[in-house]
C-alpha positions in Angstrom: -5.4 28.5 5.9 -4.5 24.9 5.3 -3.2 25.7 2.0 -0.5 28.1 4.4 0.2 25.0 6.8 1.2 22.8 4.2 3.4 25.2 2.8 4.8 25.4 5.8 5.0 21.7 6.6 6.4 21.2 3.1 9.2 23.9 3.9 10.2 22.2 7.5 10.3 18.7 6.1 12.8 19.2 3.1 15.0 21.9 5.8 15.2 18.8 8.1 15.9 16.7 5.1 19.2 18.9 4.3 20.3 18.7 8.0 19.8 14.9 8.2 21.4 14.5 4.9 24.5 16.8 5.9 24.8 14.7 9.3 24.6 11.8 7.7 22.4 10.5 10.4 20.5 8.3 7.4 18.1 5.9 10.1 17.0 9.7 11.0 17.0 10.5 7.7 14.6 7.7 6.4 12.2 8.2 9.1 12.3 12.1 8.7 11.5 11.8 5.3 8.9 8.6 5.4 6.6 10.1 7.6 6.7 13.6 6.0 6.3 12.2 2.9 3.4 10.0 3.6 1.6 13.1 6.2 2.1 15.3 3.3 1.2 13.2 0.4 -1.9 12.2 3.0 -2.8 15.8 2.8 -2.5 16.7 -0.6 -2.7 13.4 -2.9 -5.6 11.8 -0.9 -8.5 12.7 -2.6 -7.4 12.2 -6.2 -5.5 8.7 -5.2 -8.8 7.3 -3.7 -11.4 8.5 -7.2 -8.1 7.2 -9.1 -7.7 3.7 -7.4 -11.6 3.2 -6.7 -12.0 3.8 -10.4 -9.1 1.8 -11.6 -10.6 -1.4 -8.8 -14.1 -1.0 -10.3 -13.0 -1.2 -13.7 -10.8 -4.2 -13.1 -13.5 -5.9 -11.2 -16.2 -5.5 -14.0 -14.0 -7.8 -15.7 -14.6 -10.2 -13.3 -18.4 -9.7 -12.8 -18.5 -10.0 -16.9 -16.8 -13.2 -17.1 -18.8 -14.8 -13.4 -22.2 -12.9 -13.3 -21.8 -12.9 -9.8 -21.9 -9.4 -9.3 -22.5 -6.1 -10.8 -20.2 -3.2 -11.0 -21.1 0.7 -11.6 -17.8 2.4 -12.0 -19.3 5.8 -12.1 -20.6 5.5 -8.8 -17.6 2.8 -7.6 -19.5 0.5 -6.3 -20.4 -3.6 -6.7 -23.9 -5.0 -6.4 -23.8 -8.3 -4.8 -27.4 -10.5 -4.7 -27.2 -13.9 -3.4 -30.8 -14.7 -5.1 -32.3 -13.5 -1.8 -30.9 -10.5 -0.7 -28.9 -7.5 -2.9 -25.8 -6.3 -0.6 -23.9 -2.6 -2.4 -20.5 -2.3 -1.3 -18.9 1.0 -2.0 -15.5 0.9 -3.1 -14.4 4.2 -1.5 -11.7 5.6 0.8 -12.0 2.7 3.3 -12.0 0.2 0.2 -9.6 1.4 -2.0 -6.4 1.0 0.1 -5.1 4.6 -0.7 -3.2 4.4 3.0 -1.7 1.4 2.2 -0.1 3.0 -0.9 0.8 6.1 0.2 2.7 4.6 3.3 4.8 1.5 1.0 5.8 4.6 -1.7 6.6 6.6 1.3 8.9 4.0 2.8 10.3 2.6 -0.3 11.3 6.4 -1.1 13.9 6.6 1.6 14.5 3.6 1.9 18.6 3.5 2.2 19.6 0.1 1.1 18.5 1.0 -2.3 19.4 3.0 -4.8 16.9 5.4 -6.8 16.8 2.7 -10.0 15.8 0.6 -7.0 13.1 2.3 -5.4 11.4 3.4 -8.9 11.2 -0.7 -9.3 10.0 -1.5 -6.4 7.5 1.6 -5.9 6.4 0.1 -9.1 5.9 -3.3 -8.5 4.6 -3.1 -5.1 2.1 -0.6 -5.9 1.0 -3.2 -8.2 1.0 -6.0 -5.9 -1.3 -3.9 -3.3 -3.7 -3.1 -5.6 -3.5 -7.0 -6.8 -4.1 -7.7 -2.9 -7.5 -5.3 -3.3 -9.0 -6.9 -5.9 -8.4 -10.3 -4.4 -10.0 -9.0 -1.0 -12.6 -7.6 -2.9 -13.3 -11.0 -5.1 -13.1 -12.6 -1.5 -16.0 -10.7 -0.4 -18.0 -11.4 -3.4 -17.5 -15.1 -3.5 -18.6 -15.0 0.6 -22.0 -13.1 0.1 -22.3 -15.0 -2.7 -22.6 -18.4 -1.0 -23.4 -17.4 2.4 -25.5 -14.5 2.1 -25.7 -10.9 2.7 -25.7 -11.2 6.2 -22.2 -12.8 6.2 -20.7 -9.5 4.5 -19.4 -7.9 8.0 -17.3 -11.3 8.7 -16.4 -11.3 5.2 -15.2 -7.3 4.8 -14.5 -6.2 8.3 -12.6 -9.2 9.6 -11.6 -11.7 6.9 -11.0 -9.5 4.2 -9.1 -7.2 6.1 -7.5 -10.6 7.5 -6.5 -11.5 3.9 -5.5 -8.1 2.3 -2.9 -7.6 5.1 -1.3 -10.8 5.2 -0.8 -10.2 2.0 0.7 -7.0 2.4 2.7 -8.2 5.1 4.4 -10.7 2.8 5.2 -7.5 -0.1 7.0 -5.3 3.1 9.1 -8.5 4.1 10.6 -9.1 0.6 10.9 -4.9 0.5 12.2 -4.1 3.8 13.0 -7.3 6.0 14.5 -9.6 3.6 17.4 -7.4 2.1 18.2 -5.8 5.5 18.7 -9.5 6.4 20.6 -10.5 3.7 22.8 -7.1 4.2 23.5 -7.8 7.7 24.3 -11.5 6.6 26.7 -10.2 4.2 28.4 -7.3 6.1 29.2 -10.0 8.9 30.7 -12.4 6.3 32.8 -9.3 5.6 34.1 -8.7 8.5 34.7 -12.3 9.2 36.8 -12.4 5.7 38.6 -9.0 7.3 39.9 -10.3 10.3 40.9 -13.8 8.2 43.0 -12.0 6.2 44.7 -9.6 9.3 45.1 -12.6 11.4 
């Protein structure tokens, strides 16, 4: 029966994509097809995103935990074992972790994004994609380093609040060079235009 909705979803999305398109309404048109890409890549990627990413984070952090002893990673199991000489803290790197959402809602915007062109949006879909898994690892390294010297009683403060703290700010600063900084920049430059227009009538 969900199978049937999504169908269905799928179907209503990409018809109110042709009207938008035809109307040329394109703010409608970008938030139309942002949030029905991200609700319907939510329902149908999720799962395989969150084993790919959790797999692809564990891997990149045994590389880590090889080089520091620090920590140990099982990549099977995706998740990091983190003793502080005293107590053993296992964090699992799963949906929560991995930072599928995160993904799935920067491709979505980047995809209809109208100041760029599709040569555009491939490049950055790329390279931020890369930056927010980047941002993971670091939070995740974060979190290690903090039970590491304060204990496992500090992981809470460390994942939940600091972490979290860390990971968006970062994330923050990859949507402002995406999103706010060219629509600046545009609106800066379509004002010098107009200015330049009404030199040259006057």
């Amino acid at each position: 029966m969900l199978n049937g909705w999504i169908i269905l979803g799928i179907i209503v999305w990409l018809y109110g994509l042709s009207v938008l398109k035809r109307g040329n309404l394109s703010g409608f048109y970008f938030w139309w097809g942002s949030i029905g890409l991200f609700i319907i890549s939510a329902f149908i990627f999720r799962p395989y995103f969150v084993w790919l990413i959790s797999y692809l984070l564990t891997n990149t952090l045994g590389i880590f935990a090889k080089m520091t002893h620090w920590f140990s990673v099982y990549p099977v199991s995706n998740f990091l074992q983190i003793s502080d000489g005293k107590t053993s803290v296992q964090l699992f790197v799963d949906y929560e972790c991995s930072g599928v959402i995160e993904f799935l809602a920067y491709v979505s915007l980047v995809a209809f994004y109208p100041l760029y062109d599709r040569q555009a949006r491939i490049v950055a879909g790329v390279t931020g994609s890369i930056w927010i898994f980047l941002a993971n690892v670091i939070r995740l390294l974060f979190i290690v380093v903090v039970v590491k010297t304060c204990g496992g009683s500090a992981l809470f403060w460390a994942h939940s609040v600091f972490g979290r703290l860390l990971f968006y700010t970062l994330v923050i600063i990859l949507y402002y060079n995406v999103f706010t900084r060219p629509q600046m920049i545009n609106g800066l430059n379509q004002r010098f235009l107009r200015r330049d227009d009404r030199a040259t009538n006057g």
